[in-house]
C-alpha positions in Angstrom: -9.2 156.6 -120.7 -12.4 157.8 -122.5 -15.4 155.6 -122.7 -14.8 152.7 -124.9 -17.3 153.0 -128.3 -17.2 150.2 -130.2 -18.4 152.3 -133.1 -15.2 154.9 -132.9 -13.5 156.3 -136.0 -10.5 153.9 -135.3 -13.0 151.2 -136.2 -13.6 150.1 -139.9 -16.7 148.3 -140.7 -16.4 146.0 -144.0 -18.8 143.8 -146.0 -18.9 140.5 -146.3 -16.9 140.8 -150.1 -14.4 143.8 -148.8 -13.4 142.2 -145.6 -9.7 142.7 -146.4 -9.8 146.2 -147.7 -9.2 149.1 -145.3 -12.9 150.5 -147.0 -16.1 151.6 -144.7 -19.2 151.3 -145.2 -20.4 153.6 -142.7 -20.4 157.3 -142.8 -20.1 158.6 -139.0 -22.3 161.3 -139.7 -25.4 158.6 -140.4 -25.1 157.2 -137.0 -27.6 159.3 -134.1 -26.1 159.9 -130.8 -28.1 160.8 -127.7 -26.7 162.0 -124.7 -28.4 162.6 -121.2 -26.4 163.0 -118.4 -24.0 159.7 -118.1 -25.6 157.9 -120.8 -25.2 158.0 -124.4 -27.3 156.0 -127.0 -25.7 155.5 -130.7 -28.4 154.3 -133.2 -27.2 151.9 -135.7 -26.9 153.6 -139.2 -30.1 151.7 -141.8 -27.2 150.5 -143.8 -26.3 148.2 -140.6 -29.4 146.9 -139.7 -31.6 147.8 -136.6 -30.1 148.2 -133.1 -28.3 150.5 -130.9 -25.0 150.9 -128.7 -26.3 152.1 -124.8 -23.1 153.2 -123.0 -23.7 154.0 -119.1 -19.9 156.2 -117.9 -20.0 155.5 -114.5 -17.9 156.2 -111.4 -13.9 155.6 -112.2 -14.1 155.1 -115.0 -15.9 151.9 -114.7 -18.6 152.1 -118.2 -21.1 149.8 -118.7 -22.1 149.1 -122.5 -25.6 147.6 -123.8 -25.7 146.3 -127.5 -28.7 145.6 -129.2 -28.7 144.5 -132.9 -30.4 142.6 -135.5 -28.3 143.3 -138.2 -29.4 143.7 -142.2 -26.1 141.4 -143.4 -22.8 139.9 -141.8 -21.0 142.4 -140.4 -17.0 142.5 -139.6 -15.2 144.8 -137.2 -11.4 145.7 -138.1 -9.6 147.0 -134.6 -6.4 147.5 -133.6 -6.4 148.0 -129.6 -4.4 151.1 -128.0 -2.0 149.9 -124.9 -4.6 151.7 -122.7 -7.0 148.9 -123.7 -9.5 148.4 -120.5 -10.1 145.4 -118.4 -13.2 143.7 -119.8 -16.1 141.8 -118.9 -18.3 140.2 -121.4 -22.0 138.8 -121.6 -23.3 137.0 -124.8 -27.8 136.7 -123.9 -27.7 135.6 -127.5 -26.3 136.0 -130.6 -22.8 135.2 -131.4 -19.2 136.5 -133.0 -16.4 135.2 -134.3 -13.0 136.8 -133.5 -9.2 136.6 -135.8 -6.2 137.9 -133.9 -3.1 138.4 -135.4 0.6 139.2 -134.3 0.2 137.8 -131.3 1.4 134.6 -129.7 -0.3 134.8 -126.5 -3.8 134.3 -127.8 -5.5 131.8 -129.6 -5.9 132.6 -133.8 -9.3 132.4 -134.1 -11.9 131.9 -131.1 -16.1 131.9 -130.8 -18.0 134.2 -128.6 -21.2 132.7 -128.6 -25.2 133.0 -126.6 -25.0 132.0 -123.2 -21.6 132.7 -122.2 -19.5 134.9 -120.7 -15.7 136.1 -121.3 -12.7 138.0 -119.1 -10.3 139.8 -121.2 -7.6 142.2 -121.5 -6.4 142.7 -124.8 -4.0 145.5 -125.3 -1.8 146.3 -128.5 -3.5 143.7 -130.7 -4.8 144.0 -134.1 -8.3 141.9 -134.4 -11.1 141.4 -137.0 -14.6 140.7 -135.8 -17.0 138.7 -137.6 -20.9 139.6 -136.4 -23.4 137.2 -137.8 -26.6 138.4 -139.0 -28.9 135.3 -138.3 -29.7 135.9 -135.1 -30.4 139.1 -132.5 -27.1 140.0 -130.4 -27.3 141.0 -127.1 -24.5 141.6 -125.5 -23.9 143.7 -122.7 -19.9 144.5 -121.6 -18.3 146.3 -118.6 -15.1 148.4 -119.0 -12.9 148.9 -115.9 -9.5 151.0 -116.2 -6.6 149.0 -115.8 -6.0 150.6 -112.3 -9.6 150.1 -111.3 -8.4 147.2 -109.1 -5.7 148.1 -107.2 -7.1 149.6 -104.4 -8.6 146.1 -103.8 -5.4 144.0 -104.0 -1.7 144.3 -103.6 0.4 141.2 -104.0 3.5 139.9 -106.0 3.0 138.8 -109.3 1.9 135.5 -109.7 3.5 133.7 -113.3 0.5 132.1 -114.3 -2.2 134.3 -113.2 -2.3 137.6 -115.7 -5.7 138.5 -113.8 -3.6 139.3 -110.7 -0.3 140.1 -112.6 -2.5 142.9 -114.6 -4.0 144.0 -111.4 -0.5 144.5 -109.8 0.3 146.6 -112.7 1.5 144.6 -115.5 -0.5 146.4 -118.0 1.2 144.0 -120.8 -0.6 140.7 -119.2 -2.9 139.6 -122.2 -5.4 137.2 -122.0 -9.2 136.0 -123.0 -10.8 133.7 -120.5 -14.1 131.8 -121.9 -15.8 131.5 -118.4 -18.4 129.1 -119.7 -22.2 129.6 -119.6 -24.4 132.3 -117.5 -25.4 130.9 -114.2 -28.2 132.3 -112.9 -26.6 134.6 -110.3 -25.1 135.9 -113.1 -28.2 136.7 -115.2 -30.2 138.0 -112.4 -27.4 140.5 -112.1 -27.5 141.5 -116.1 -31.7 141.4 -116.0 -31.0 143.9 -112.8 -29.0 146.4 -115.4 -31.3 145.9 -117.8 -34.4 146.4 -116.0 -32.6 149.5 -113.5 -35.7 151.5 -112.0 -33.9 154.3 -110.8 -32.4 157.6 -112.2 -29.6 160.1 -111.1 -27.6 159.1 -108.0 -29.2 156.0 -107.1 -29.1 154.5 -110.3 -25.4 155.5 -110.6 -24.7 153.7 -107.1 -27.0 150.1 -108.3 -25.7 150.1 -111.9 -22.0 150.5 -110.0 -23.0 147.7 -107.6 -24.0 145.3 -110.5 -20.9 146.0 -112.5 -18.8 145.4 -109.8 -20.6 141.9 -108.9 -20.8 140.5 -112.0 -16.5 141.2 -112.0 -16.6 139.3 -108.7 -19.2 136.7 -109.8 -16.3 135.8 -112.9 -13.4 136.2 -110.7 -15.0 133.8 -108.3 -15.6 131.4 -111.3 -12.3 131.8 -112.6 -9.9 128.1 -111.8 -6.1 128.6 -111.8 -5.9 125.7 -114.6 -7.4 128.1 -117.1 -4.4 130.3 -116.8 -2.2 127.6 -117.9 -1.1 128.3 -121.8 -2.6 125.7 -123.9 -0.3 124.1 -126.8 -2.4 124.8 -129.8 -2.5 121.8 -131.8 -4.4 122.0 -134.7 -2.8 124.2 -138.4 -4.5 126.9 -139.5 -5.8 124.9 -142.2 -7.6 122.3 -139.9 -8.8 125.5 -138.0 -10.7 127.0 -141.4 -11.7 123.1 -142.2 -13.4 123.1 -138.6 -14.9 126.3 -139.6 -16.4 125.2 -142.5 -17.6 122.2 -140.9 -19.6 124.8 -138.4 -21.2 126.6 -141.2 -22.5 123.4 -142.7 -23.5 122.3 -139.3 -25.6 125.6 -138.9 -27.3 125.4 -142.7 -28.3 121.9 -142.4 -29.4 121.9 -138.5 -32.8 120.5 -139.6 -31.3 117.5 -140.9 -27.8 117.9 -139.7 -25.2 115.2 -141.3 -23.5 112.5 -139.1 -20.2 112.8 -137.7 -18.5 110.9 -140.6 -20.2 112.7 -143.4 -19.4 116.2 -141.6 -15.8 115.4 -141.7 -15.6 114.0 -144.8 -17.1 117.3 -146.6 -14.6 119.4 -145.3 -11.4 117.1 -145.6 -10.5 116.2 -142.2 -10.9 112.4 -140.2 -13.1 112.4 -137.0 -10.7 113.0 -134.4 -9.2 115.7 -136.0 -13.3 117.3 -136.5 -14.1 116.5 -132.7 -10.3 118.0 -131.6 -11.2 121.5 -133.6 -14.4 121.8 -132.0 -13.0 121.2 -128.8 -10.3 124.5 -129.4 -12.5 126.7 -131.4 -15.7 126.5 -129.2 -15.1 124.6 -126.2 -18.0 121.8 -127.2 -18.2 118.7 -129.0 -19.3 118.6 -132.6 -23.1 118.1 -131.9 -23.1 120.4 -128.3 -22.8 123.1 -130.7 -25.7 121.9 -132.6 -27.5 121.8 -129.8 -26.8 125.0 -128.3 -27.2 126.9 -131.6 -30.9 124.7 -132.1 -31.4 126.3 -128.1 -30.2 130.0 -129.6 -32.4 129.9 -132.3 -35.6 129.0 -129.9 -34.8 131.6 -127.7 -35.0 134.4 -130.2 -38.4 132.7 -131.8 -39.9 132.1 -128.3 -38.9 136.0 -127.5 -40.0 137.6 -131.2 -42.7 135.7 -132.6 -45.7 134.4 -131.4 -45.5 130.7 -132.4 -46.5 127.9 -130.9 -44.1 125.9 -128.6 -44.5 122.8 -131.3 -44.1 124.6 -134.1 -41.3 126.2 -132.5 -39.7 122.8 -131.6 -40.1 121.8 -135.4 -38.0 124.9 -136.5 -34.7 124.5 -134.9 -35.3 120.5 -135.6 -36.9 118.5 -133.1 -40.5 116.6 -134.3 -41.2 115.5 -130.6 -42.3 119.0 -128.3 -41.7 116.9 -125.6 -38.0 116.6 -126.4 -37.9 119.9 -127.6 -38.7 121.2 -123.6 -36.8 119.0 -122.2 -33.2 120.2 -124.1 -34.5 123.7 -123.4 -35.0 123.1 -119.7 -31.7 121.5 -119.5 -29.9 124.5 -121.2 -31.5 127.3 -119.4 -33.2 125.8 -116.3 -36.9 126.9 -117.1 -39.6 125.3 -119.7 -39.5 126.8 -123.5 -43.4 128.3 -121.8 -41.8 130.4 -118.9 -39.2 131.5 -121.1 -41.9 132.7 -123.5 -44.0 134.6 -120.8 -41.2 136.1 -119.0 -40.0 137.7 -122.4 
């Protein structure tokens, strides 16, 4: 398997308006590549936005990929996966995306990769669009692993309700994306280690392969034998795009977000049915995703401006500072002021 680029040919980048023609946007030839060694850098093309694609080809084929972007519009990411699609581990530090799958029973319609959070997945032989929102910076950094990375490291029977282990054994048809909930700090250390790597030619190749392989064991440690379980999706399509809707009105209005009844009445569905689609599209109640979209927003204005913490608190909605720290401090254990120094 070849390093995975999430900018290959196979790939067709729409706009917002074309998103259902097979037209791209981007000519190849406007993107820069850099290569030195084990590490190639591909330069988002002006039409895109700023940002870049780092990918690090380590040893086994194990490839650790850095993405950086602050994108000039919404961007969407047409893909149809190969059967040799890699094992994947996936870190959001902010930004967020959303994904459609289609053809495929096995995994959900529509799901939310969003700041914060990690994801396990293996998705072979599926046809996806991604939807990559320009409000905020992404930062996202993934690991790739062969299929037969593993193996050495476990040898077992197949297990019906684990595809981690069956895919391992060498079922490369097990298909599955795990949301393993928010980075704990074991885990960010790891990613700020990757980030931040002081060392070049072998040694950096043996710590970047050392991180890579933790942060795998740091999500298989997380991972509960529940989550395997498939989950009876409940809601219709319809109610899905409803719940959608209801997320985009959230996000415009998070100033002076609506209440609960007035949400659902804009959009057509009752409360329970508003509170059950936040639930199965992003794992949150209606106002947790407020929240951690007012705690996204704070971290990229603490990181790119220079504003005050209260004037900061005022922007993503809160009048009291006071408050303001206090929900920060609760989402990423450290005051809005460390966060701001460190950064």
């Amino acid at each position: 398997m070849d390093a995975p680029v999430i900018f290959d040919p196979n790939i067709i980048i729409l706009l917002p308006n074309h998103r259902h023609k097979s037209e791209r946007i981007v000519d190849w030839s406007e993107l820069t590549f850099e290569t030195n060694n084990e590490e190639t850098i591909i330069h988002f093309s002006p039409k895109l936005g700023k940002g870049y694609n780092r990918q690090i080809s380590l040893r086994g084929r194990l490839t650790i990929e850095i993405i950086e972007a602050q994108l000039k519009e919404t961007m969407y990411l047409q893909r149809k996966h190969e059967s040799n699609f890699p094992f994947t581990s996936h870190f959001y530090l902010s930004g967020m995306s959303t994904v459609e799958t289609f053809n495929t029973s096995e995994i959900k319609p529509s799901y939310i990769e969003s700041t914060g959070k990690n994801y396990l997945y293996h998705l072979p032989d599926l046809r996806e669009v991604e939807k990559w929102s320009c409000n905020t910076k992404i930062r996202v950094i993934s690991i790739y692993a062969p299929v037969d990375y593993f193996q050495g490291f476990c040898i077992g029977e197949k297990i019906n309700y684990n595809p981690i282990l069956n895919l391992i054994n060498g079922d490369r048809t097990s298909k599955f994306h795990l949301p393993l909930g928010e980075n704990n700090p074991q885990i960010l250390k790891a990613l700020s280690q990757i980030y931040q790597c002081p060392y070049h030619g072998l040694t950096k190749q043996l710590y970047l392969e050392s991180k890579a392989l933790e942060l795998f064991a740091l999500q298989f440690n997380s991972c509960d034998s529940s989550i395997f379980i498939p989950q009876k999706l409940s809601l219709k399509k319809d109610d899905l795009d409803r719940v959608e809707y209801a997320k985009d009105i959230l996000i415009k209005s998070s100033l002076n977000p609506p209440s609960l009844t007035e949400l659902a009445r804009k959009v057509g569905l009752n409360d329970h049915k508003l509170k059950q689609g936040f639930k199965q599209l992003f794992s949150t109640t209606v106002f947790g995703y407020l929240y951690n979209y007012r705690m996204e927003q704070a971290q990229q204005l603490l990181r790119d401006s220079n504003l005050s913490i209260a004037q900061i608190a005022t922007r993503v909605g809160y009048s009291n500072p006071e408050a303001f720290s206090t929900a920060f401090r609760r989402k990423f254990d450290q005051s809005p002021k460390n966060y701001q120094l460190k950064n």
